[in-house]
NUBA-416923 format. One record per residue: residue in one letter; x negated, y, z negated of N, C-alpha, C in turn. Coordinates in steps of 0.001 Angstrom, whole numbers, padded with zeros to 6 digits, always signed. Example, Ala and Ser with C-alpha at 12.3 -4.5 7.8 and 13.67 -1.06 7.14 Angstrom:
// NUBA-416923
a-013190-005690-007800-012300-004500-007800-013200-003300-007800
s-012850-002250-007080-013670-001060-007140-012900+000030-007870
END
This chain:
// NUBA-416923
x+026674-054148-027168+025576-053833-028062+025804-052469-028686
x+025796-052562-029575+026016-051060-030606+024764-050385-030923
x+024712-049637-029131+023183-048852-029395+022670-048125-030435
x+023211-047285-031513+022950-046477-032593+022161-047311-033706
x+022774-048718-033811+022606-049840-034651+021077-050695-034059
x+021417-050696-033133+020225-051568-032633+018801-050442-032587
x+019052-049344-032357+017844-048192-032149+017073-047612-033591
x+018352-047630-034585+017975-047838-036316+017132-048466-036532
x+017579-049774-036350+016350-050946-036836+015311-051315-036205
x+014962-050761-034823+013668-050788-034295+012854-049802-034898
x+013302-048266-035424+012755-047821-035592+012162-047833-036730
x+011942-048937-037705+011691-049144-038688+010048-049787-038545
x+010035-050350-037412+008809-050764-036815+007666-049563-035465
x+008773-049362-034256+008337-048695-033202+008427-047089-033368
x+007912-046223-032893+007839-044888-033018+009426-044779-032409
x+009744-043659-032635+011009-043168-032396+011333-042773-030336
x+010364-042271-030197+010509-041788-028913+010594-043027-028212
x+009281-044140-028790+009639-045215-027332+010682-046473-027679
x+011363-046359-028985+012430-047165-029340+013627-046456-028124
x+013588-045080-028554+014794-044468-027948+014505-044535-026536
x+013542-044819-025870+013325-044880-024423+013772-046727-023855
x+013090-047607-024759+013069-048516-024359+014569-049287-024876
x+015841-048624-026074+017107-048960-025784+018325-048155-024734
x+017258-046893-024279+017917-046582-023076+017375-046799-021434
x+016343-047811-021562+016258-047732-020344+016706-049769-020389
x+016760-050031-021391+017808-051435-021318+018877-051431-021145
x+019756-050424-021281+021126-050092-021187+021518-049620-019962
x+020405-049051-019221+020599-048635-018172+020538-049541-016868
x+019327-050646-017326+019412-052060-016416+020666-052936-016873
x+021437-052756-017833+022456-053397-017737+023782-052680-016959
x+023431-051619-016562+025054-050756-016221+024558-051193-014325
x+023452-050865-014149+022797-051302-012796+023517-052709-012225
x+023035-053570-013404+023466-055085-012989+024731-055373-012868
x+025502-054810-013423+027097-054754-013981+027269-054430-012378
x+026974-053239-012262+026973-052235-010728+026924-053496-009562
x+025934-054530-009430+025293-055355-008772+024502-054304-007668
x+023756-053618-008508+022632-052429-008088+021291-053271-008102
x+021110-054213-007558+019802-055676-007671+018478-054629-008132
x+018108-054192-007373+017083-053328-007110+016901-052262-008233
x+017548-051380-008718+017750-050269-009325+017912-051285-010952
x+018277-052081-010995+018561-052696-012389+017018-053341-012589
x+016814-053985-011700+014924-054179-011685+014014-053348-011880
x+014098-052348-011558+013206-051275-011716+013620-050586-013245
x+014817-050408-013600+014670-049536-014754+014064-051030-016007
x+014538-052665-016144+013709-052988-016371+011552-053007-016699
x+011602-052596-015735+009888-051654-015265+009794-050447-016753
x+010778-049988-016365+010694-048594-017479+010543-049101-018617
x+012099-050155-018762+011425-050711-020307+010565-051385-020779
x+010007-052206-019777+008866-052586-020010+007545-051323-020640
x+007891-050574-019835+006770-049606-020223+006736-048370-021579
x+008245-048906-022099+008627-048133-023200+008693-049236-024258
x+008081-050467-023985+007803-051548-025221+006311-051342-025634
x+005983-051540-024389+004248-051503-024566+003759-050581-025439
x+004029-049230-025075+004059-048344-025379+003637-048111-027109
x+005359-048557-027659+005532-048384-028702+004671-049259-029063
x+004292-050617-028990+003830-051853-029710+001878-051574-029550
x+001627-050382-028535+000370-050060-028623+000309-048879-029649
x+001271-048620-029637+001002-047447-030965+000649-047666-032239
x+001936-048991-032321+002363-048823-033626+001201-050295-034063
x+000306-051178-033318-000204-051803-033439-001948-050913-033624
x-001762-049258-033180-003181-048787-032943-004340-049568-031809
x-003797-049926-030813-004309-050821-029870-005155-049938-029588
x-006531-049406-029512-007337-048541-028420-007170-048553-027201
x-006044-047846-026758-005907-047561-025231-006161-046204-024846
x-007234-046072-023704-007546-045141-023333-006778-044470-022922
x-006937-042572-022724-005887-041874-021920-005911-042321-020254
x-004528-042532-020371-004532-042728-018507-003471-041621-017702
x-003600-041564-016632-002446-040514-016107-001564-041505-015522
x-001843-043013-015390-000364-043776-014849-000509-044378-015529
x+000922-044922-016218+000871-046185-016902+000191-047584-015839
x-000072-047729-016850-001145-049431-016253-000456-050595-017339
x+000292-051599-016933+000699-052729-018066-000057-053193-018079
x-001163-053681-017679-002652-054870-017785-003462-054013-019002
x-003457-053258-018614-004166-052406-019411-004226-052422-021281
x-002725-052122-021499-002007-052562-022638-001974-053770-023134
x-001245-054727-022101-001435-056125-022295-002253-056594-022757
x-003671-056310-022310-005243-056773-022539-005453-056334-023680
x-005179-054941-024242-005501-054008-025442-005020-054908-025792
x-003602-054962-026280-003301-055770-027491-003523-057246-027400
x-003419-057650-026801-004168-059126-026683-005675-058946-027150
x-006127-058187-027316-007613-058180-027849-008056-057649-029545
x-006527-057445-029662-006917-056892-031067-007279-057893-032229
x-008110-057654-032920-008033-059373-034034-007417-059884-034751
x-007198-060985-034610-005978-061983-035482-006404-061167-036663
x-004603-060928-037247-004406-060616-038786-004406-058892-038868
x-004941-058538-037935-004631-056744-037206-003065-056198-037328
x-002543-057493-036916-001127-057045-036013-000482-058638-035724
x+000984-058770-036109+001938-059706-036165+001615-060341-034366
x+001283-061702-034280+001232-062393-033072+002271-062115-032358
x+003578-061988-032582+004593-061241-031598+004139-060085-031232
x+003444-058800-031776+003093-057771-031473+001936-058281-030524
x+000731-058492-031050-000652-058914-029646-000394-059870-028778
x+000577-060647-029149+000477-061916-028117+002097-062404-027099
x+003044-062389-027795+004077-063136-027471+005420-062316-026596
x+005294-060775-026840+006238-060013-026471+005222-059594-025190
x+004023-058901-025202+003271-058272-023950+003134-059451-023249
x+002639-060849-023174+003060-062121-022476+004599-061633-021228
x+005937-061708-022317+006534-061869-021875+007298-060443-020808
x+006273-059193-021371+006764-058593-020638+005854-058111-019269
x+004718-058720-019478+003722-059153-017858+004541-059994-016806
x+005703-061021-017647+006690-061722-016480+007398-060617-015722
x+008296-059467-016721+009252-058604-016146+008476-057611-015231
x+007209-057247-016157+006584-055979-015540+006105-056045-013393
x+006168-058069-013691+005739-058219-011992+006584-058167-011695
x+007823-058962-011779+009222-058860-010812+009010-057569-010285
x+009042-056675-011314+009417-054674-011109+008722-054431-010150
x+007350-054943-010240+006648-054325-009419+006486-054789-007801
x+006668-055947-008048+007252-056909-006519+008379-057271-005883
x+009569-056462-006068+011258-056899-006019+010935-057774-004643
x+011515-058847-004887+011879-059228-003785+010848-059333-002533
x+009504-059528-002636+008849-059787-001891+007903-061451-001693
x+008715-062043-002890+007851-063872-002872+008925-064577-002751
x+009955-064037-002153+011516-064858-002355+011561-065133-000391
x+011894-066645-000007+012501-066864+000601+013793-066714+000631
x+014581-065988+001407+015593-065068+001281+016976-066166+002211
x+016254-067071+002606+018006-068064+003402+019136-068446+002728
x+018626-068737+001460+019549-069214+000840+020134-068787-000968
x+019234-067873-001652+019629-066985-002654+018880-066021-002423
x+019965-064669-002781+019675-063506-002789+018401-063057-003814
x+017178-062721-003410+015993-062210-004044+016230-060975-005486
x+016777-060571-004593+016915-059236-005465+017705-059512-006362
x+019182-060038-006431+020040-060672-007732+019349-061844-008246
x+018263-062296-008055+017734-062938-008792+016381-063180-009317
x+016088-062142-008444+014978-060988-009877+015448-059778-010780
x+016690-059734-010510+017444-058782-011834+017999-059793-012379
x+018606-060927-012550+018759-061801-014040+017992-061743-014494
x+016199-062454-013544+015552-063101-014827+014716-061705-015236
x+014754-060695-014687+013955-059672-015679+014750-059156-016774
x+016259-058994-016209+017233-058653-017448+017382-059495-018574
x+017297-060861-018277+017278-061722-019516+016289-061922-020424
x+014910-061777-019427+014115-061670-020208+013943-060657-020614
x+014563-059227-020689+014370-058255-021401+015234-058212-022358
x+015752-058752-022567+017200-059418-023515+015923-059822-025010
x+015068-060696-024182+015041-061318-025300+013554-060834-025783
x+012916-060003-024823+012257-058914-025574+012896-058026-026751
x+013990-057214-026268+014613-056714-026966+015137-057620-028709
x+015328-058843-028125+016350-059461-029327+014719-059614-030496
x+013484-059772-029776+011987-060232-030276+011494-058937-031118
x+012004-057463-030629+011440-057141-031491+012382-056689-032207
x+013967-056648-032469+014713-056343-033383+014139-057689-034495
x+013890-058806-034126+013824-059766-035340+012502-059359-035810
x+011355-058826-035136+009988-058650-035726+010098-057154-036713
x+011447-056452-035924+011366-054558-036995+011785-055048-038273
x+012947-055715-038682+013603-056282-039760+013572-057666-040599
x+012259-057830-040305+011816-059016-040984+011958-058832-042752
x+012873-059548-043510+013026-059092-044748+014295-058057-045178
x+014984-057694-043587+016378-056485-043833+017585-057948-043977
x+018449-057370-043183+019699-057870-043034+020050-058975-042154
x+019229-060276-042531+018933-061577-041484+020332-061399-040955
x+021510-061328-041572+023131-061433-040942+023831-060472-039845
x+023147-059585-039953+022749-058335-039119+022297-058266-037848
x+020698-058679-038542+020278-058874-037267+020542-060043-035883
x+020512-060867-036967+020998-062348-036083+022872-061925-035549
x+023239-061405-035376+024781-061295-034802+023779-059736-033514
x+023174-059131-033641+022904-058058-032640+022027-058772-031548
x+020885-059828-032212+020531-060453-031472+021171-061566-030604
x+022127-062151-031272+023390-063138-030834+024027-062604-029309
x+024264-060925-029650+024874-060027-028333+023872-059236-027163
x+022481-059603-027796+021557-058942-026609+021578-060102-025533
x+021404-061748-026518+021083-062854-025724+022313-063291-024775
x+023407-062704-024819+024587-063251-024394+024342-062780-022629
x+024782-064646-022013+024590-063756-020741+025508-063098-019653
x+024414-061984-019000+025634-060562-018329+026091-061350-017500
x+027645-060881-016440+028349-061312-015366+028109-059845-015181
x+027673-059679-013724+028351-058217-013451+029682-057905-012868
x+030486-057074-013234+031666-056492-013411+032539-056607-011941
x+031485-056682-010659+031769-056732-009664+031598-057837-008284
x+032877-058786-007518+032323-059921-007012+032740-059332-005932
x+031921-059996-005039+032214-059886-003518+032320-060950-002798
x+033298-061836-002243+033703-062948-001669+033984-062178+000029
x+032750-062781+000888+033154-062900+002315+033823-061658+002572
x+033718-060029+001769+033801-059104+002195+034918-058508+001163
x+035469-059247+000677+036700-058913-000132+035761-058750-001472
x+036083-057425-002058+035640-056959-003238+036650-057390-004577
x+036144-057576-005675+036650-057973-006682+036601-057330-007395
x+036938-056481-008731+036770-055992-009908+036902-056331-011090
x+036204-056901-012194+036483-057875-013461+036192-057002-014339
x+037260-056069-014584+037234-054751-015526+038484-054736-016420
x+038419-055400-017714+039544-055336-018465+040744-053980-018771
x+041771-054664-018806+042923-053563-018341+042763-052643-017557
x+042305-052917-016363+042582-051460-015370+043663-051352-014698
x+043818-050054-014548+044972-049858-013658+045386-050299-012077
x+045832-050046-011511+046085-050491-010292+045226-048742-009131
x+045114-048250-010142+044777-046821-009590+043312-046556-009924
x+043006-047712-011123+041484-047843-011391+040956-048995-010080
x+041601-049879-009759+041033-050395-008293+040687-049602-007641
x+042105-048825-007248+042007-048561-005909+040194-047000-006122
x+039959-046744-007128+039109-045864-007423+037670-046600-007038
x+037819-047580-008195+036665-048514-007877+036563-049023-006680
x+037639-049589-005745+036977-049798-004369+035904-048657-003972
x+036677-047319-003924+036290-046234-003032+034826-045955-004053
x+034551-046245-004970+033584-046009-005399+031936-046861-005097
x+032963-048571-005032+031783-049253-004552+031346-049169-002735
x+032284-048834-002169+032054-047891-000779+031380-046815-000614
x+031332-045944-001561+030701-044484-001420+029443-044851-001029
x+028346-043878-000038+029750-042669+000558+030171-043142+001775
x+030617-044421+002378+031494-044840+003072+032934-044573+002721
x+033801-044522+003712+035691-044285+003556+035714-045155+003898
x+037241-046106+003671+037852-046886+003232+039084-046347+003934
x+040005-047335+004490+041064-046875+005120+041919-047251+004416
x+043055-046484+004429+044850-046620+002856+045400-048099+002928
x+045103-048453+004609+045800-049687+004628+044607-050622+003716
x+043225-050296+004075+042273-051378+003477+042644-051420+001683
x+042702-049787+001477+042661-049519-000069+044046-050355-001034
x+045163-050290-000274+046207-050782-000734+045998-052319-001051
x+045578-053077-000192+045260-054123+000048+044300-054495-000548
x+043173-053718-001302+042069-054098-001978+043273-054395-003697
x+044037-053507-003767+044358-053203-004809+045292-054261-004999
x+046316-054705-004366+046898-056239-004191+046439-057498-004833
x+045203-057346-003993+044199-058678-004160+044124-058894-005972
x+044123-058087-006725+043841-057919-007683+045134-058639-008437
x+045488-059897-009528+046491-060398-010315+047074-059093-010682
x+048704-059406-010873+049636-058377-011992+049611-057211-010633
x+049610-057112-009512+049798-055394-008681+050430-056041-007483
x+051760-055556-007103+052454-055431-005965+052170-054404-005514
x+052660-054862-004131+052535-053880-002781+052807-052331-003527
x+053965-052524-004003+054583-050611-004600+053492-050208-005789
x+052725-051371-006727+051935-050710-007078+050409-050124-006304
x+050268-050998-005100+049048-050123-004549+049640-049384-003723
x+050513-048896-003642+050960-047564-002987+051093-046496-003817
x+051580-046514-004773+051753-046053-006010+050362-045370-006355
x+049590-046209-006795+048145-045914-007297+047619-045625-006130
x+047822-045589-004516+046766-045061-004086+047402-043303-003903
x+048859-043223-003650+049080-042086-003971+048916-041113-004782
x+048048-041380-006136+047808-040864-007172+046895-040412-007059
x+045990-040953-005621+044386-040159-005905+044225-038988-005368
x+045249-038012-004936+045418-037465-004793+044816-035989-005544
x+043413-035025-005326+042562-034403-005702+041363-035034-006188
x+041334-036200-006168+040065-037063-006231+039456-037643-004844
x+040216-037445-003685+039415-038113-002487+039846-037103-001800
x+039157-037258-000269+039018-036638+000631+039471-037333+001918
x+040623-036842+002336+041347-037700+003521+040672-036949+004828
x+040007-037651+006563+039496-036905+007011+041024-036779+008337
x+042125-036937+007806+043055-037262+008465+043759-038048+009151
x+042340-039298+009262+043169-040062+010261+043473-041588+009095
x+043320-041012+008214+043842-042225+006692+042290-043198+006359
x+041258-042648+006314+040143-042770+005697+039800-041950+005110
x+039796-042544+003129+039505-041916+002575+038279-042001+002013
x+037642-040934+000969+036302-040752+000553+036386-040161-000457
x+035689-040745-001526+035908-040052-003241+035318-038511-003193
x+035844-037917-003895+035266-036902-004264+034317-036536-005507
x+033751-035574-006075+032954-036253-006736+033638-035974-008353
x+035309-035858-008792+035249-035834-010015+036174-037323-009578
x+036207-037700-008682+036602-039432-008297+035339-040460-008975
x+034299-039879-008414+033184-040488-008988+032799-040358-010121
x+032952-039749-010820+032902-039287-012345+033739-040376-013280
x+034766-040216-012307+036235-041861-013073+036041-042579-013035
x+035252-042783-011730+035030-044296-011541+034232-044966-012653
x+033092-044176-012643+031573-044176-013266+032102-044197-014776
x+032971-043580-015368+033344-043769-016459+034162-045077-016700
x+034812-045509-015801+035185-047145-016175+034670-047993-016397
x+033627-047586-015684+032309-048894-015467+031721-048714-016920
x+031857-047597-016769+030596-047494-018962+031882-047975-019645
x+032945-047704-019664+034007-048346-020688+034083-049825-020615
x+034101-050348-019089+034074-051486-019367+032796-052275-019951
x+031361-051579-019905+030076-051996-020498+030050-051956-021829
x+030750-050979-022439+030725-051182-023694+031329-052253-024447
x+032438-052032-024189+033793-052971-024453+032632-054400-024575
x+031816-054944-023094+031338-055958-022854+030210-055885-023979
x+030070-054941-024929+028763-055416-025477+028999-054709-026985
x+030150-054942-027126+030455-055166-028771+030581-055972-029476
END
């Protein structure tokens, strides 16, 4: 998603502050999910929820009283009460609807889920992420009604597309699905999705293996390289340091972007 592009054309409709809040706190439930951060990608969902409302009570003039916590019912109700022909039915009716679905997940992670057989939490971060997808894609088509239908419909095309996150875990064995990385970007990303657990050279080498295209000499290779990025406590468990974490963390946004152009 080409945040600069997508934050333009909201703001043609939403105030500036809660456009810019509510395409960064979507971006931020997507780097979460990518992460397979269940919890943390749910909650910043919450935020954007509360940076839609927001804007769509503004820019609709909803009479909402001053409050010191955000309240979504509150809003919801406002604009649901305003009178037909006030304000576009996506604005009073169809987007605050859909973001009373996300706003509960946020507020309930994982507490109505029988937990035996799918994971709660990864699957209250799809459906709040998707459905914030298509919040998002709802009001780029409601800001530019009359702009650049070709435009918009290809940004909306890439909000709706759905996420994989970047990272699998099979029966303990970690995976990484991060285009062109190195063999030295594994072995980083293991130690990163460990932090702040260590990881032992024999485990790290071997994480890095697992991975298509890397022989043994390349995870020796690459784990020898991390050399001022981790912290050996001598007995060959290592632990990132924190401009390790900085690399890591920067792959992960390279590979998010890449994923959403």
């Amino acid at each position: 998603m080409a945040d600069d592009v997508v934050l333009t054309l909201l703001k043609a409709k939403l105030p500036a502050r809660h456009a810019t809040a509510a395409v960064k706190h979507f971006r931020d439930a997507v780097l979460e999910y990518q992460k397979r951060k269940w919890d943390d990608a749910t909650a910043k969902t919450g935020k954007f929820v509360e940076a839609v409302l927001k804007g769509l009570a503004e820019h609709a003039k909803a009479p909402i009283p001053p409050l010191r916590a955000f309240k979504a019912d509150v809003y919801i109700t406002q604009l649901g009460q305003l009178p037909g022909g006030t304000a576009d039915d996506t604005v009073r009716l169809t987007i605050p609807r859909a973001c009373r679905f996300i706003y509960d997940i946020a507020s309930n992670r994982g507490a109505r889920h029988d937990p035996d057989e799918i994971d709660p939490n990864e699957m209250d971060a799809t459906s709040a992420l998707n459905t914030s997808a298509w919040v998002l894609a709802e009001l780029l088509r409601y800001a530019q009604k009359g702009g650049d239908l070709a435009q918009t419909a290809a940004l909306v095309a890439g909000l709706m597309r759905r996420r994989y996150p970047f990272i699998e875990e099979v029966d303990g064995r970690v995976y990484f699905h991060v285009p062109n990385v190195s063999a030295r970007g594994v072995a980083l990303l293991t130690l990163w999705h460990r932090y702040p657990g260590r990881v032992a050279r024999a485990e790290l080498i071997a994480a890095v293996k697992r991975h298509p295209g890397f022989t043994t000499n390349n995870a020796n290779v690459a784990v020898s390289r991390l050399r001022g990025v981790v912290d050996d406590d001598g007995q060959g468990l290592l632990r990132l340091l924190i401009p390790g974490l900085r690399e890591a963390e920067h792959l992960i946004d390279q590979a998010q972007q890449r994923d959403h152009q």
